[in-house]
N, C-alpha and C positions, 0 to 999 in steps of 0.2 A: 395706246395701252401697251405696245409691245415694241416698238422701234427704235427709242432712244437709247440703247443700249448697241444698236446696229452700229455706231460709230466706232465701236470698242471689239465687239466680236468679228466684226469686219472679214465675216464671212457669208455673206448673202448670198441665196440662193432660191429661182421659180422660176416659174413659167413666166414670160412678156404676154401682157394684158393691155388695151390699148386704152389711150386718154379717153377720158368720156366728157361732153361739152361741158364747163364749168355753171352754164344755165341749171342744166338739169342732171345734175350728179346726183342732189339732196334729194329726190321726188321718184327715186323707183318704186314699181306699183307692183305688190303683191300681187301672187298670182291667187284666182279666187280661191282656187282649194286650200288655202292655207288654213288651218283651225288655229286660233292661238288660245283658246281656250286652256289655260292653267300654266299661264306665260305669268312668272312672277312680276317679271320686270313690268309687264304691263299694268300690273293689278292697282288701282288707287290705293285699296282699304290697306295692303299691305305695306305703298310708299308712306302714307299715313301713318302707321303703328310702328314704321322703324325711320320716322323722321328723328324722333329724339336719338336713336342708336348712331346714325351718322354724324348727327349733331358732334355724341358724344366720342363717337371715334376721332375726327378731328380736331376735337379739344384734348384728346390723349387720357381721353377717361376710359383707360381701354377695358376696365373690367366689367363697370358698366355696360358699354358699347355689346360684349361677349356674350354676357348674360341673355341681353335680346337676340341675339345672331343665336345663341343658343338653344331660346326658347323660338325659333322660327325653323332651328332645326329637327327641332322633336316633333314638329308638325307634318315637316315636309324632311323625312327624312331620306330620299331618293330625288330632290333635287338639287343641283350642281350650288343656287345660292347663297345658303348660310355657310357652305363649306367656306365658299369664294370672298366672302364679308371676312370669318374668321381668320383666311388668309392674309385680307388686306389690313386687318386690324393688327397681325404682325410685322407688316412691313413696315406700319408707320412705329413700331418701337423701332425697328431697323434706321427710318431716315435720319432721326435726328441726329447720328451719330456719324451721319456723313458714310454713311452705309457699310462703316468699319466693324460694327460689332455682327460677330457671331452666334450669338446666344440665342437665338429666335429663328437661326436656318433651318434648323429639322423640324419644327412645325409648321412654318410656313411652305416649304416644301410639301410638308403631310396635307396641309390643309387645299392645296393645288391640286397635286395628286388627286385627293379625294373628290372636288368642283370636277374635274378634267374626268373622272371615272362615272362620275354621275352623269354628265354632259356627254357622254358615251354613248351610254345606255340609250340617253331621252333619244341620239338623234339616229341610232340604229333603229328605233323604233318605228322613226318618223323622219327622213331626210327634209324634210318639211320643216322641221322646229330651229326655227332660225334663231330662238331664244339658246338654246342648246348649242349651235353655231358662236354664238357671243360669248358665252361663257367658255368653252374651248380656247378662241382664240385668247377671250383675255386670262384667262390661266396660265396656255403657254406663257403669252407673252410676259406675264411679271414672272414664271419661271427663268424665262428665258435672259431676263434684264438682272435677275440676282446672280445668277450662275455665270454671266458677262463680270458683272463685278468679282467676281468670285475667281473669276479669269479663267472659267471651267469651260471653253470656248466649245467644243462639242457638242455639250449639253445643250449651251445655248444655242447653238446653230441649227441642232435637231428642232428645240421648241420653238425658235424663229419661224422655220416653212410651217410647221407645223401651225404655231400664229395665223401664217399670210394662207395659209388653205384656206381656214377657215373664216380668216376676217373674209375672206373675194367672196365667200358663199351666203355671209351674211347680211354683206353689201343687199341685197335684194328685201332685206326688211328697215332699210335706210328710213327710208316715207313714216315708220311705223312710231316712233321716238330717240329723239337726238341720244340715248345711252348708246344706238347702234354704232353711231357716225362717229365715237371717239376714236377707235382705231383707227378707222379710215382716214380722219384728220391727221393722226400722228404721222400714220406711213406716207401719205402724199407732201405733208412738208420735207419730213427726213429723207425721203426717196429722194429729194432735191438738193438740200441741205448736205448730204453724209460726202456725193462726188461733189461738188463745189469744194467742201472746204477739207476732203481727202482726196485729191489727184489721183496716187495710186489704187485707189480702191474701184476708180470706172469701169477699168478691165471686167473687175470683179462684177461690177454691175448691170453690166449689158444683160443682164441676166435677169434681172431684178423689172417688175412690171413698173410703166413710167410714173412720176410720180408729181403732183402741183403745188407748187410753196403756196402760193397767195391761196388756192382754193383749202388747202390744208388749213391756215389761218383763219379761213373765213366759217370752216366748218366745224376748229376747235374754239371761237366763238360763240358759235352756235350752240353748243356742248355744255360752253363752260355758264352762259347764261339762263339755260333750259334744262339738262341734262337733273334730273335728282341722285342716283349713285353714281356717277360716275362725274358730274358737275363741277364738284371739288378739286378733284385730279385734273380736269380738263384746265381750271386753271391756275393749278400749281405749273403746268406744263407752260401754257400761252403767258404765266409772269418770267418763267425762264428761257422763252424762247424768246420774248420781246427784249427783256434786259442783256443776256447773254448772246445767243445767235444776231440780234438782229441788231442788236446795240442799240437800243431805241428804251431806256428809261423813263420816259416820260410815260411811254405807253403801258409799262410795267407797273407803276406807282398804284394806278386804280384798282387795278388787283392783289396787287402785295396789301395795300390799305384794311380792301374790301374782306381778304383772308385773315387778316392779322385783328380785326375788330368783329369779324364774326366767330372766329376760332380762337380769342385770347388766351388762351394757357395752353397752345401749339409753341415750342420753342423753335422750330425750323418757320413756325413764320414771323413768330416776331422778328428773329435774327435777320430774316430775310427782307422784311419792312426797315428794320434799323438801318440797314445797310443803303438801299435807296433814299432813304431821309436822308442819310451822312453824304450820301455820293450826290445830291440834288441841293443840299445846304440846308432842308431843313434841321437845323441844328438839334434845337429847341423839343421838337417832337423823337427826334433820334436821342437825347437826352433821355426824354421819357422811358420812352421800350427798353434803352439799354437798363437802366435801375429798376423794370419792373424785372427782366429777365433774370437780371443775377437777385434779386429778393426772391422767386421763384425756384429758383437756382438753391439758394441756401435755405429754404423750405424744402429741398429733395422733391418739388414735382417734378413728374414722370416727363421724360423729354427734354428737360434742361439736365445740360450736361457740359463737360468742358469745353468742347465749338462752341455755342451758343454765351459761354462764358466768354470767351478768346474774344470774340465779336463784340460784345458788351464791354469790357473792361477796355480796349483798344479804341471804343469809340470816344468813351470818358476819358480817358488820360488825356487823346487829343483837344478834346472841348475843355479839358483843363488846363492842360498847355498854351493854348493858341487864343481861348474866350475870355478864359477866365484870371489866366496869366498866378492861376495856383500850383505852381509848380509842384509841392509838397504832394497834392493829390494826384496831381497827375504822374510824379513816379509810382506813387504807392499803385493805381490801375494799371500803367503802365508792367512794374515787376508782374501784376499779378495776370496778365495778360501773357508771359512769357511762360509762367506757370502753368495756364491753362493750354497756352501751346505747346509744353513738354510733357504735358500729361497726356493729349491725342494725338501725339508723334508728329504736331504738323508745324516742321520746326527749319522746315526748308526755302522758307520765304514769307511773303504776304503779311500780316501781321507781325508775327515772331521779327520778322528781318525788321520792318519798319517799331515798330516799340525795342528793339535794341539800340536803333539808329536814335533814337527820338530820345532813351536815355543818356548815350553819349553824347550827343549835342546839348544837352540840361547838363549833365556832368562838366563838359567843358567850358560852358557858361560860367558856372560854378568855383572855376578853376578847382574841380576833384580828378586832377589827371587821372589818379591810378584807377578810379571809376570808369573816368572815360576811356582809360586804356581798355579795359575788359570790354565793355561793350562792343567798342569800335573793333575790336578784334572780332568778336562774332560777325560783325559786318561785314567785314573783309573776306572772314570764311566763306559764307552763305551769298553776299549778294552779285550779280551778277559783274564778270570785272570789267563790262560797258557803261555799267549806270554810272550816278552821281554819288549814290550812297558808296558805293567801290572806292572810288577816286579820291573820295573825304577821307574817307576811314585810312585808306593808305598814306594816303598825304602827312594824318594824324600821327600814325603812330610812326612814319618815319622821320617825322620832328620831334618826338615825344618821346623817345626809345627809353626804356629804363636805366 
């Protein structure tokens, strides 16, 4: 919950804490004194009355979602977890956006702030209340992961230790339900993960307690199959750590699937499922998601937006290109794919480069030189002057000059 932002703040800092056997990491045994009596987290009747809230947070029914987080706060208005829901039902307007928009940073901060101020209180009370301890660290740490985006590297480096204080202290209510064990997952893969594929940052790290990729893995499985608030996030994380860090798509698939048909009207997971379809060949099913998103999309539900757009209309041009040999369709998603990548500014490659590249080779098919001139110029701009796209494009327009 707090560490994948560490790659970016790249300023880590604690105390060395030593490995503990991969046997018996999961199974610390409270000490008896512990009371958890009026431990939310723990309480059934309560996971029960805010199943449908999480339901609906992930589905981006956020007002919905609010309402119960709402009505759980006027009950329990001196504990850290409705503040803490209300927060995270912020951040997921935040995701879909590829974490560009600002419009939701001053309540999701208030709403941190306020879990973190409650979470205060409980554990001044009771150094004991290791429910208190989890809610601390995980406040800091989505504190700490907005304000790394935000490139407010201070901030976040303050709420980072501040994080890793309290995830070490909460480690001792592991035993008690995998919601403890997310962060500890997070930090022992990334502990691993951040010097491996940042060299210079080990200096930085020596500093940093050790950390386990495989048991990290194995504990945000554990999270992401058991875990009820925090289950969700567990494997929004383990589908980006598989596909992305670890390069292993195959392994991602089950969970982007399992995300994208439990949470249908999430646009960060559809896009995110489409995209594994497209990148595995399921064509056919990546067809699908994309035409549900942009219907979606042009019904203005909450969460589809122009990435989500960019992704969809780029997947259809290609399968109109290349399947269906409809050309006509496939410019028309194609332009409108460069559209949705000038509208999120994300015009520096990836998509945008490949759907300009993708027009100028139809254009020159075509013989529409002065088309394909335009494009291929974009090309030339933008793509790297190693590739193949570079090489063409230059080639092009230096036989093609007006």
């Amino acid at each position: 919950m707090l560490l994948p932002f560490l790659a970016q703040a790249q300023q880590p800092d604690t105390t060395r804490t030593p490995i503990r056997n991969i046997e018996t990491e999961n199974v610390d045994v409270l000490p008896n004194a512990v009371d958890t009596k009026g431990w939310l987290l723990l309480d059934k009747d309560i996971q029960t009355e805010l199943e449908g809230a999480v339901q609906n947070l992930y589905n981006c029914r956020y007002e919905k979602a609010e309402k119960q987080f709402r009505s759980l706060r006027r009950r329990y208005p001196n504990h850290p977890m409705p503040y803490f829901l209300l927060g995270l039902s912020q951040w997921w307007k935040i995701v879909p956006t590829n974490i560009k928009t600002k419009q939701y940073d001053k309540l999701f901060f208030a709403y941190m702030d306020s879990s973190i101020t409650k979470a205060e209180t409980l554990y001044e009370a009771d150094n004991k209340n290791y429910e208190a301890c989890f809610f601390l660290a995980a406040a800091y740490g989505f504190d700490g992961r907005l304000n790394a985006e935000r490139s407010n590297w201070p901030k976040a480096t303050v709420s980072a230790k501040r994080a890793l204080k309290y995830l070490e202290i909460s480690k001792e209510a592991n035993g008690l339900s995998p919601e403890f064990l997310f962060g500890q997952a997070l930090f022992n893969y990334y502990a691993v993960w951040i010097p491996d594929n940042y060299p210079l940052l080990k200096p930085v790290l020596l500093l940093f307690p050790k950390g386990n990729k495989q048991l990290g893995l194995q504990q945000l499985r554990n999270v992401a199959d058991n875990g009820f608030y925090v289950g969700p996030e567990a494997k929004v994380f383990l589908m980006r750590i598989l596909n992305n860090e670890e390069n292993n798509p195959e392994a991602a698939m089950p969970l982007a699937r399992n995300l994208a048909k439990t949470y249908p009207d999430n646009g960060y997971f559809q896009r995110f499922y489409a995209l594994l379809c497209f990148n595995m060949g399921e064509f056919r099913e990546s067809e699908r998601v994309s035409q549900e998103i942009l219907t979606k999309l042009n019904q203005g539900m909450p969460g589809y937006e122009g990435i989500s757009g960019r992704y969809a209309t780029y997947f259809l041009g290609w399968l109109m290109q290349n399947r269906y040999k409809d050309l006509t369709k496939a410019k028309d998603y194609y332009q409108r794919c460069i559209v949705f990548a000038e509208s999120t500014d994300e015009t520096k490659g990836g998509f945008y480069l490949h759907a300009n590249y993708n027009l100028a080779r139809i254009a020159e098919k075509e013989r529409d030189l002065g088309t394909a001139r335009r494009y291929y110029s974009v090309v030339r701009e933008i793509a790297d002057s190693k590739s193949d796209q570079y090489r063409e494009a230059k080639a092009f327009l230096k036989k093609n000059k007006k």
